[in-house]
DOLOPA-57495 format. One record per residue (C-alpha): residue number from 1; residue in three letters; chain; x, y, z. Coordinates in pm, 1 decimal, always signed. Layout:
// residues N
REC|nr|rest|kette|X|Y|Z
REC|NUM|ALA|A|X|Y|Z;
...
***
This chain:
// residues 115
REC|nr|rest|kette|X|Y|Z
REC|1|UNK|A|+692.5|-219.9|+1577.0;
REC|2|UNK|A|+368.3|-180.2|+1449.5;
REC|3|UNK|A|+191.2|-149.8|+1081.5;
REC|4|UNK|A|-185.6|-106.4|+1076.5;
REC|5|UNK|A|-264.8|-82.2|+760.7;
REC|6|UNK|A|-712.8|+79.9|+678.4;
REC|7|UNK|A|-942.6|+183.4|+454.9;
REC|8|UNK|A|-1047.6|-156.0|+275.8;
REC|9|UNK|A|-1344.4|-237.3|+193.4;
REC|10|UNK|A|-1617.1|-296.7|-122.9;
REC|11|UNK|A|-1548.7|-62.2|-397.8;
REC|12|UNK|A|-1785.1|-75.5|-743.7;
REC|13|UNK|A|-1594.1|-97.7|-1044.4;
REC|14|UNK|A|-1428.0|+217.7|-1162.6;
REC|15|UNK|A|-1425.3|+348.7|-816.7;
REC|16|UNK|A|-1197.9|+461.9|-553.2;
REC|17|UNK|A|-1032.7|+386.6|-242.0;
REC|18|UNK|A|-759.6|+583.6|-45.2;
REC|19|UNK|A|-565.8|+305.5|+210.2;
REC|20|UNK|A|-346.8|+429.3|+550.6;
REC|21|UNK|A|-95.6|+252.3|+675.7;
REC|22|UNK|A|-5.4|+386.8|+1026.0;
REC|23|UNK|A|+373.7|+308.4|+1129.5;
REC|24|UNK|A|+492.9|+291.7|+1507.5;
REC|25|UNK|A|+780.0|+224.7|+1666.3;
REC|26|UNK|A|+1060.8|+275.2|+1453.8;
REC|27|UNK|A|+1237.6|+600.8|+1288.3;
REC|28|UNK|A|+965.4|+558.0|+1003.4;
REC|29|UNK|A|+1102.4|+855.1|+781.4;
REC|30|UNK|A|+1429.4|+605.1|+753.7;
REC|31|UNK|A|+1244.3|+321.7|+563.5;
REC|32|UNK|A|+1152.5|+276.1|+238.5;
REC|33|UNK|A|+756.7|+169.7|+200.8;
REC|34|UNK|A|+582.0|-1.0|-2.0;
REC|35|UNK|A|+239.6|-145.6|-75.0;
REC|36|UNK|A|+236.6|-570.0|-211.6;
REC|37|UNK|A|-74.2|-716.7|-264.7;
REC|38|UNK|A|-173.6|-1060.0|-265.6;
REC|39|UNK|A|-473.2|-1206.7|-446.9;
REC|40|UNK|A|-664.5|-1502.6|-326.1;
REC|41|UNK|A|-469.2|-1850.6|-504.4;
REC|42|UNK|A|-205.7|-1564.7|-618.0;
REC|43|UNK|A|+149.7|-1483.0|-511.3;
REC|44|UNK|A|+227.8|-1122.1|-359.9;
REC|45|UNK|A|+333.3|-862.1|-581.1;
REC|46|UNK|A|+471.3|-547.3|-506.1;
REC|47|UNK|A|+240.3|-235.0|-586.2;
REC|48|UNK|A|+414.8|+65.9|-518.1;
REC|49|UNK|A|+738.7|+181.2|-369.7;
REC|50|UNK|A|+853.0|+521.9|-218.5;
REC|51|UNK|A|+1142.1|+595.3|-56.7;
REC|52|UNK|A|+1230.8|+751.5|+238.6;
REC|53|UNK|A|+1208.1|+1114.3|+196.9;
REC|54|UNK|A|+920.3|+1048.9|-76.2;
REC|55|UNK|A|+1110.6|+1215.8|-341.2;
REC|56|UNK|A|+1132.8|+896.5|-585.3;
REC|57|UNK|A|+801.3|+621.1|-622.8;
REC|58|UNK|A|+755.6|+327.4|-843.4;
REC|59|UNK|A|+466.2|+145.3|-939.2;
REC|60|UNK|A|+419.8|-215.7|-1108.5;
REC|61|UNK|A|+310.7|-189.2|-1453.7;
REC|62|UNK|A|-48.4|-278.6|-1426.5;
REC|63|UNK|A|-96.3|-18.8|-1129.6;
REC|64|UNK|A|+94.6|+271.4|-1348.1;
REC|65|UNK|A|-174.1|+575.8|-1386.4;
REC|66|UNK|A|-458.8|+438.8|-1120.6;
REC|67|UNK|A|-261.4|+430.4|-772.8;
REC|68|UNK|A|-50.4|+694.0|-625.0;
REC|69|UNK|A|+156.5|+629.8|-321.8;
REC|70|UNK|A|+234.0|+924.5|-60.6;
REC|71|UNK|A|+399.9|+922.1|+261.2;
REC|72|UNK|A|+325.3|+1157.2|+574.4;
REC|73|UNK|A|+681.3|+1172.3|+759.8;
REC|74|UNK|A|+543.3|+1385.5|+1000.0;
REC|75|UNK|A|+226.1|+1165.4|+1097.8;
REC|76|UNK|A|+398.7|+850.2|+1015.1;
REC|77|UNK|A|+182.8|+716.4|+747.6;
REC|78|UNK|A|+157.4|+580.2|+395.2;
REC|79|UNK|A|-90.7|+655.9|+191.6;
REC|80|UNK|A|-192.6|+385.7|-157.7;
REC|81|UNK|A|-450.1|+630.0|-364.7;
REC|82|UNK|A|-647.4|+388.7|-596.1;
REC|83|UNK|A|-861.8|+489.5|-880.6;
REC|84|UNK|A|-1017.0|+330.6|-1184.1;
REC|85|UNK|A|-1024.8|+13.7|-956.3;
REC|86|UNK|A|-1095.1|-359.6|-1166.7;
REC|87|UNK|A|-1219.2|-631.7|-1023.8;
REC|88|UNK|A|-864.3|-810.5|-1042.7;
REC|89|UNK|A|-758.9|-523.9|-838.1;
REC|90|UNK|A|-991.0|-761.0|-576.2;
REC|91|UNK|A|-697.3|-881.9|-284.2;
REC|92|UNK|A|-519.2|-829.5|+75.1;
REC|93|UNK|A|-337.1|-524.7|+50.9;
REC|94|UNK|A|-3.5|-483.8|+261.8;
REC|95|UNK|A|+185.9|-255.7|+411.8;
REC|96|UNK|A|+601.6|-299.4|+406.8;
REC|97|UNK|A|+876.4|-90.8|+573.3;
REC|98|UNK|A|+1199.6|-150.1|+452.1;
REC|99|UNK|A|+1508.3|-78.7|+611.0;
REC|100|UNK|A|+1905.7|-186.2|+580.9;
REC|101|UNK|A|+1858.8|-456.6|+809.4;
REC|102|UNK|A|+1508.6|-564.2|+837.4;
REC|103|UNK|A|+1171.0|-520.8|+725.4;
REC|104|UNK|A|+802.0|-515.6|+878.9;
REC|105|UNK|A|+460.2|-559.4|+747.9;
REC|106|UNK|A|+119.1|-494.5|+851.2;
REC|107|UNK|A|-163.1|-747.1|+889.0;
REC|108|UNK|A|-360.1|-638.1|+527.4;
REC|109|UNK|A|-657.6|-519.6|+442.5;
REC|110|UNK|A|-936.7|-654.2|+186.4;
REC|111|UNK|A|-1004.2|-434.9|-73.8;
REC|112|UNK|A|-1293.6|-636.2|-304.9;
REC|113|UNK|A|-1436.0|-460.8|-631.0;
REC|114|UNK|A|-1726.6|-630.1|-755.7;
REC|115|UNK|A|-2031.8|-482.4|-845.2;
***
């Protein structure tokens, strides 16, 4: 089972960045996704949710309006949109797949906004 999550990086303030999470090796249009977060001296916190099919998201309050999750069933990828990015957006973002049984994650990537 693999997560590789992509597409960190430096982003100004009030910019944009688009993050991939590539799923392998499990039935990935079974699992429910989501995108946590976790903030350097912070706890995680869950971002965004979709479920399987993608017909239903859900976002934390503070992400509402700026991120947009997708999922690719096909390609076997989640997708975090993120616009209108603050600096306290600034941590590890990870991917999660969760199923009945279990659940994965991916190894994070850095997203920092600073200017």
């Amino acid at each position: 089972v693999q997560l590789v999550e992509s597409g960190g990086g430096l982003v100004q303030p009030g910019g944009s960045l688009r993050l991939s999470c590539a799923a392998s090796g499990f039935t990935f249009s079974s699992y429910v996704m989501s995108w946590y977060r976790q903030a350097p001296g912070k706890e995680r916190e869950l971002v965004a949710t979709i479920t399987s099919a993608g017909g239903s998201t859900n976002y934390a309050d503070s992400m509402k309006g700026r991120f947009t999750i997708s999922r690719d069933n096909v390609k076997n990828t989640v997708y975090l949109q993120m616009n209108s990015l603050k600096p306290e957006d600034t941590a590890v973002y990870y991917c999660n797949a969760q199923g009945t049984w279990e659940d994965y994650w991916g190894k994070g990537t850095l997203v920092t906004v600073s200017s």
